[in-house]
N, C-alpha and C positions, 0 to 999 in steps of 0.2 A: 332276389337280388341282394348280395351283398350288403350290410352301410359300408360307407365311405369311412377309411381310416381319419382319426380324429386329428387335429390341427394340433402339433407338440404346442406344448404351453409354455412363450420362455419367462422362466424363473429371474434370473437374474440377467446384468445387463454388466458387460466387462468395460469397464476405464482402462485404457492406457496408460501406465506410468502412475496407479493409482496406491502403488506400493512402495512405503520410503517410511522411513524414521521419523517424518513431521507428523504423521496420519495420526500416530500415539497423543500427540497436546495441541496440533493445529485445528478449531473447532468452530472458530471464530470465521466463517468462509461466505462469498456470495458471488452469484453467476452474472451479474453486472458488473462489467468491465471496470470501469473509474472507482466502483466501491468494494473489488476483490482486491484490484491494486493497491488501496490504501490500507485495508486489515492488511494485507502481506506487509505490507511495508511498517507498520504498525508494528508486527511480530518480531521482523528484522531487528527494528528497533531497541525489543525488549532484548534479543539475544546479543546484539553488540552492546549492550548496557553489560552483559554479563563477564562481558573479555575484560573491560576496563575504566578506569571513568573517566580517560579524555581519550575513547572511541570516537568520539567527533557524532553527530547524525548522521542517521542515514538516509538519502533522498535516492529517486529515480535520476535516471541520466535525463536530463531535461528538464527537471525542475529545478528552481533556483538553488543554486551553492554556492558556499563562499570556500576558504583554504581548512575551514573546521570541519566541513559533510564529507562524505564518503559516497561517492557516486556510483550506485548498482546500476551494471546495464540489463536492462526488462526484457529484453528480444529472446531470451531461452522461454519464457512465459508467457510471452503473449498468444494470444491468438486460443487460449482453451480456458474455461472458465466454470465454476472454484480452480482454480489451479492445483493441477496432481499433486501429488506428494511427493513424488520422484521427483519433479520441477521444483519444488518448495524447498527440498533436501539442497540441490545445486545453489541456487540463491542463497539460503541459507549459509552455505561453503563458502559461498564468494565471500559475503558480510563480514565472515570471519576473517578471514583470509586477512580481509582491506583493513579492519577493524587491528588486529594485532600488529599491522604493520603501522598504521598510524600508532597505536600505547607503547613499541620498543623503537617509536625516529628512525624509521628507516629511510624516511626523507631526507633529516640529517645524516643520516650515514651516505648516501650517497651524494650530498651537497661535500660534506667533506672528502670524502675519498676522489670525485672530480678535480677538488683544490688542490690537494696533496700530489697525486697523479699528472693531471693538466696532459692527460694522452694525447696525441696528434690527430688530428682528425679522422685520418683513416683509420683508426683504429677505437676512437671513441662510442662507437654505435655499438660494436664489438664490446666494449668494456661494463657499458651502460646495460647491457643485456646479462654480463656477466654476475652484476652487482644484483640485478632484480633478481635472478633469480636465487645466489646465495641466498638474499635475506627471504625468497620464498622458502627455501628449507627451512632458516632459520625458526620461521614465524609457524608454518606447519607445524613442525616437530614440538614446538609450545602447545599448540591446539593439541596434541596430540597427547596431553598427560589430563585432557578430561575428555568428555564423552562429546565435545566440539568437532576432536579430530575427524571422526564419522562424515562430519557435515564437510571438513574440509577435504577429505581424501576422495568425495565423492566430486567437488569441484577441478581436484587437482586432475582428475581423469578426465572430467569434461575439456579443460586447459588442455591438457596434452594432446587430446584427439583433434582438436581445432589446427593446433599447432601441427601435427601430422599432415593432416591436408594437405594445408600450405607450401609444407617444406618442399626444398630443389632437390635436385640432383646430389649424394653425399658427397663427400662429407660439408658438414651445415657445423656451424655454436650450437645454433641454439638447438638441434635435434640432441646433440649430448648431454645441452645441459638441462633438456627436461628431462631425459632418462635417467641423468645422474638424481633432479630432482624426488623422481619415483622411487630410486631405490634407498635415497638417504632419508624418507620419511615415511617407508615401509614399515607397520609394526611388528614385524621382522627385527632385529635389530641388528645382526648381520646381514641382509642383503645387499647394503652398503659396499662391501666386500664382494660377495660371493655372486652379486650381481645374476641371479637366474628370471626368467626367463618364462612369464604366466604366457596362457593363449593371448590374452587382452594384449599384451604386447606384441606377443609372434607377429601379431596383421598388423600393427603399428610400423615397424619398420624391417628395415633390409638385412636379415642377417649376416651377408658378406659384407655389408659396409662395417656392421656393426663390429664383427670379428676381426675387419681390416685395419678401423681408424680410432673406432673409440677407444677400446683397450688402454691404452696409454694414456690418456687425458683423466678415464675412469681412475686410474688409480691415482692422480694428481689427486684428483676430488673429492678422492673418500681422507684424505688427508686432513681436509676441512670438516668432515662431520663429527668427530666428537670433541671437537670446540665449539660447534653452531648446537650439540645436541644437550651435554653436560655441564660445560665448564662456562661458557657464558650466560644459561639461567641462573648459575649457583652465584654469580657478581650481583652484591645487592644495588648497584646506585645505577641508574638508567643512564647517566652522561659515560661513566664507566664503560659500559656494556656498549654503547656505541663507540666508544675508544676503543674498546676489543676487536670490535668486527672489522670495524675498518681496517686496524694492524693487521686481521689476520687475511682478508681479502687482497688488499697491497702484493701483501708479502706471497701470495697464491699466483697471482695477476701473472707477477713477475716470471715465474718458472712455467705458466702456462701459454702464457704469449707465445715464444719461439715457438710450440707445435700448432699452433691453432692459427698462425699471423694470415697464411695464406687461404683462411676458410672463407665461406660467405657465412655472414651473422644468419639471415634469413632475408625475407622479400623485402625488407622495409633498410636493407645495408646499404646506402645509395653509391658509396666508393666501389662494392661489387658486384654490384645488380646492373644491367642492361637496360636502355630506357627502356624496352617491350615492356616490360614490367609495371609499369607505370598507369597501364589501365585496370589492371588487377587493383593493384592497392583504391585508383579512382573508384571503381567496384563497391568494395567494401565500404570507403567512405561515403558512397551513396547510401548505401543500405544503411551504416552507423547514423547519416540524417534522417530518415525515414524512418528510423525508431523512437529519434530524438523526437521528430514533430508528432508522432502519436502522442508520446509523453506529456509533453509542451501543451496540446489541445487538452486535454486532460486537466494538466496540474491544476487549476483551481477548482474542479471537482473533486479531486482527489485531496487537496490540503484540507479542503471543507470537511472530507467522508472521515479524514481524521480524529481521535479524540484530543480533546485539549490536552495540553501537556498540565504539567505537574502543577496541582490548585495552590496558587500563591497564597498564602495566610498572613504574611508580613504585615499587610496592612490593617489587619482586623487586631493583632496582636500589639502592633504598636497603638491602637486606641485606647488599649483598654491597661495599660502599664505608666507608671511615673517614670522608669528609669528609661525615657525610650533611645538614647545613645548605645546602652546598652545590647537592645535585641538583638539578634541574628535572624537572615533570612530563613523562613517556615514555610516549607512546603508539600503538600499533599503526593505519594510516591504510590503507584502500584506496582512496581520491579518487584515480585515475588516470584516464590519456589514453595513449590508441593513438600510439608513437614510429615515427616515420619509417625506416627502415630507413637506419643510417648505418653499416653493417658495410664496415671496409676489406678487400677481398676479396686482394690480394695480404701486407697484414698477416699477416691471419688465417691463409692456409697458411705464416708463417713460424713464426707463435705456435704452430698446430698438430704442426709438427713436434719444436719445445722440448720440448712437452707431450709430446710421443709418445714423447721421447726421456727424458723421466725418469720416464715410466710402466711401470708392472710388466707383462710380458707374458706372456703365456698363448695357448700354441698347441694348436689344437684338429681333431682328422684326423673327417675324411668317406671313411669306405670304400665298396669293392664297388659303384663308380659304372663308368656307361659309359664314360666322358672324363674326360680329366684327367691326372694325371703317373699314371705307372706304379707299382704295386705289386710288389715282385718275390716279396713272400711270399704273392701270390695271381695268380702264372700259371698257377695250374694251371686254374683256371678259364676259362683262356682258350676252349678248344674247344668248350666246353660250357656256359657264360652271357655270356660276353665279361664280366664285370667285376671287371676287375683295377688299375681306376682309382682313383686316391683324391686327397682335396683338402685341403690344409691352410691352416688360417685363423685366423690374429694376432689376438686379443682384446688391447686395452690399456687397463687403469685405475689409476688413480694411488692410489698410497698415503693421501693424505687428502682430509676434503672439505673443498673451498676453497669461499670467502664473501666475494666482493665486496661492498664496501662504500663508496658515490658521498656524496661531500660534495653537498646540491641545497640550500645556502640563498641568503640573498641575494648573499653576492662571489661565485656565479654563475651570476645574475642577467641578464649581458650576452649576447645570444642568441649572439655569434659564439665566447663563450666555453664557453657550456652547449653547443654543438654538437658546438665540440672534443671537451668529456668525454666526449658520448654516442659518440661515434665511437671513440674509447679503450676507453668501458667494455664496447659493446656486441661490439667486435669481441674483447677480450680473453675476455669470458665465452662467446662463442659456441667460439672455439678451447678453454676448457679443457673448458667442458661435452659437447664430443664423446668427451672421453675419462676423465670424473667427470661422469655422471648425478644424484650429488644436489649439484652446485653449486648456489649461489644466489645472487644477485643483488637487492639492496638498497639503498636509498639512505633518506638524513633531512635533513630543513628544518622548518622553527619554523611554528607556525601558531596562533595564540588561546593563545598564551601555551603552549605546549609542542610538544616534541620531536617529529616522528612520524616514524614507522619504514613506509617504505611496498615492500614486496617488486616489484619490478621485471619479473620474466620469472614468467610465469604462465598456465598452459593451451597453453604452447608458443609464446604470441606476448609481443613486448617491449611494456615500456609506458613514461612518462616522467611525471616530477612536475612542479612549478612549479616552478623555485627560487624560495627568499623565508626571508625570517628570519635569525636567530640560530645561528652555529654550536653546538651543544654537542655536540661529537665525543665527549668522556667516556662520557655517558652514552650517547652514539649505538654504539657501538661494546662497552659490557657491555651491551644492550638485546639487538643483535645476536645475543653471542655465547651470551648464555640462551635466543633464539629458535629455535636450532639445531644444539641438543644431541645426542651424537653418541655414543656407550656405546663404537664398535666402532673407530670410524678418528678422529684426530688430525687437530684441524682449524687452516687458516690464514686469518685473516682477512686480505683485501688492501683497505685503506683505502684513498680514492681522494680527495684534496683538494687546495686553492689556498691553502687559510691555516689559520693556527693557531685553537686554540677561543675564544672570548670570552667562552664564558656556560657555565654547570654547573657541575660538581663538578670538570673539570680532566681531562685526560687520564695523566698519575700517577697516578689511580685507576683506568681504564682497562688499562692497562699490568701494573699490580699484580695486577688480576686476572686478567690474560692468563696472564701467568707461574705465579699460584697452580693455573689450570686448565690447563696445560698446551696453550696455544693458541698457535697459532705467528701474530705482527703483525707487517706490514707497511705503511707507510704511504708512499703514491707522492704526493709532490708536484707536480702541474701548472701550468703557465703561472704559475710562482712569482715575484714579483720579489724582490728581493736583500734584502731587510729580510723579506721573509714567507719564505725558505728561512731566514734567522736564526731568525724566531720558530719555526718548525716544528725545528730541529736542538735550540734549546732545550725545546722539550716532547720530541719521540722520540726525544732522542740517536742511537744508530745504527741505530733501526729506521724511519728514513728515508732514500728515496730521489728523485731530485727528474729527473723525466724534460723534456728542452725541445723536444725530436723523437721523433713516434710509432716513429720506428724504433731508439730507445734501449729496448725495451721488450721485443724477442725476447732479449737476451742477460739482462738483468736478470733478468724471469721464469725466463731456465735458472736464474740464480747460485740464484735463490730455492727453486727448487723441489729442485735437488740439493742445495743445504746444509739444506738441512730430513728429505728423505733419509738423511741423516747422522747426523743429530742424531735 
């Protein structure tokens, strides 16, 4: 008899929608509900940090907000857990989306353009629908000059297919004015124009309507796109830019109105919607509360599953300073970005060997091996197990732990300048930390009105901040040295800047503290010019040193590290 054919073995096991552009850095995931929805939200977080810094937070719909949050609605993600990445992509979209429309006032733009205008009723829902969506192109097409646009084009298509559904009988507003949205922030740059025509569309709508009604308004509209796409990013002052739009939507409204007067907006027009209508829209608002109270039953699980936000230091800072009117607020930041690998590889083994050369060493024997140098007080074993072998091996660690310390505000700013430093800083910490395991690496820049202290090298990979803001080394530098306290070894902080401080309580406090704690400072001036090496000799007397070639930087480090030795 035959056997019985074998039972296929399955290999792997297929997710749905498990494919998306968050899968690359979303890693942070968990299959319970209230604690996936908080890492998501977590993440959200970090990338509307990245749009702007008065993005507002981000909360779920249903958890508490005030007019500063930005309220994601959860109902694409719920219900499957870690959440895909094709669902994590959409969310992500929306965030932005919501996110740049809060940092260019499009609130304010359409609070003024209501004023200004004062439409008649019947025509206000009309109007209101017309503004959202200009400033959606507007806000898109921004996203759309970093690698954000990704996230938002993926949402812009979720929006439109929703909105398909829904739509009546043509011609409709708002059916034109999401097509018109599609093709004004197509990375195409003429579809705008030429308006064609993907599959994804085809099934979306009715090509006789389309051919019938839109035409005409379509080219109204593309009117508007290379002011919403060029000419109002290029206006530096954000009140400006909102006085742009508004003029130029006005002046649009005006010559689009007589074609569109007798349209329906869509289901929610109530001047030309039919009461039938009325249990649909009931529908949805059922459904929109029934998400809300999922939420709602959650939210104090979910604030909980959160991490604390940014570690206040203010108060630890102002204990330990005379000037304390002076301080600014100090706080702990993990908004970071994956840095570029800018290690100088012949640097680094000169740096390596300085290090190696003022570290304390410890040698350590491997006996009764097969191979190896000779043992002579175990020949006797030779006849009888051959292992007369032994291997000796140089441990080196330094006497203290050293704390790099990167000026990242605005003077440096200039990418070929912040390049420099990274290539300094990165190459100098990787040489010491071969031979001091709890090195660290840090840097600080101003952001909403305070200091933040953001740790650099972490989980074994480097990372980098934005430069921007206000120097206040003072407080950058006692924030530091309370961050990384030390019972057992004597530590040096090695400062790493271009210029003198402008803002805080002054580096005199800083200094004073050093000194009372027994912390060895050092502060290396870069790419200094002759007035910033002045102002810098007057703040750290001679605990500066002013480097103008990376290769001034293996001798220096010895002077540093052996007279610290000493001392």
């Amino acid at each position: 008899m035959p056997p019985a054919p074998a039972t296929p073995v399955i290999e792997r096991f297929v997710i749905p929608d498990a494919d998306g552009y968050s899968e690359f850095w979303r890693r942070d995931k968990s299959p319970v509900e209230p604690l996936e929805l908080a890492k998501l939200l977590h993440a959200l977080r970090k990338v509307a940090a990245f749009v702007g810094r008065n993005a507002g937070e981000v909360v779920w719909s249903g958890m508490a907000q005030d007019d500063a949050t930005i309220a994601i609605d959860p109902s694409p993600i719920l219900g499957c857990y870690p959440v895909p990445a094709a669902r994590t992509d959409l969310v992500v979209g929306l965030t932005v989306h919501q996110a740049y429309l809060r940092t260019e006032w499009s609130a304010r733009v359409r609070e003024l353009a209501l004023a200004r205008l004062q439409p008649p009723p019947q025509y206000a829902y009309k109007f209101g629908l017309f503004l959202d969506l200009c400033e959606s192109v507007y806000v898109d097409n921004l996203a759309n000059r970093s690698v954000l646009g990704h996230y938002a084009e993926i949402a812009r298509r979720w929006r439109v297919e929703n909105n398909a559904r829904r739509l009546l009988s043509p011609p409709t507003l708002s059916e034109v004015l999401h097509l018109w949205w599609v093709f004004a922030t197509d990375r195409d740059p003429d579809r705008y124009r030429t308006r064609w025509l993907d599959p994804w569309l085809e099934d979306l709508l009715d090509r006789a309507a389309f051919d019938k009604f839109y035409q005409a308004p379509f080219e109204q509209l593309a009117t508007l796109v290379p002011a919403l796409r060029t000419q109002c990013p290029a206006i530096t002052g954000i009140a400006e830019r909102v006085e742009f739009r508004v003029e130029h939507y006005l002046a649009l409204w005006k010559t689009l109105l007589p074609r569109i007067r007798f349209w329906i907006g869509d289901s929610g027009d109530r001047f030309m919607m039919p009461s039938e209508y009325d249990e649909n829209i009931a529908t949805e608002d059922a459904e929109r509360k029934a998400v809300k109270a999922t939420i709602v039953s959650y939210a104090k699980l979910i604030e909980r599953a959160l991490p604390t936000k940014n570690r206040d230091l203010t108060e630890q800072v102002l204990d330990n300073v005379m000037n304390a009117e002076g301080v600014v607020r100090v706080e702990g930041s993990d908004i970071l970005m994956p840095a570029k690998d800018l290690v100088d590889t012949a640097l680094r083994r000169k740096l390596e060997h300085v290090v190696r050369h003022a570290a304390q060493r410890t040698s350590a024997f491997n006996r009764g091996l097969t191979s190896g140098k000779i043992h002579s007080r175990r020949l006797y074993r030779a006849h009888t197990t051959g292992t007369v072998f032994q291997e000796k091996k140089n441990e080196y660690d330094l006497r203290n732990d050293v704390v790099l310390l990167v000026d990242a505000t605005g003077s440096m700013a200039d990418p070929a300048r912040w390049s420099r430093a990274e290539t300094m800083f990165q190459t100098l910490f990787m040489a010491i930390q071969a031979y001091a395991k709890n090195a660290r690496l840090f840097a600080y820049n101003e952001a909403r009105g305070a200091c933040r202290i953001s740790e650099l090298f972490r989980g074994g990979r480097m990372h980098t901040v934005l430069p921007q803001g206000k120097t206040a080394s003072g407080e950058a530098i006692i924030a530091t040295a309370l961050s990384t306290r030390s019972a057992a070894r004597r530590r040096i902080i090695i400062h790493i800047t271009d210029g003198a401080s402008n803002w805080g309580c002054g580096v005199a406090e800083a200094i004073a503290f050093c000194r009372r704690r027994n912390i060895g400072l050092l502060t290396l001036g870069i790419g200094c010019s002759p007035a910033a090496k002045q102002s810098l000799r007057d703040e750290y007397g001679k605990l500066v040193q002013f480097i103008d070639d990376l290769q001034q930087l293996p001798p220096l480090l010895g002077s540093l590290l052996n007279y610290d030795a000493r001392h």
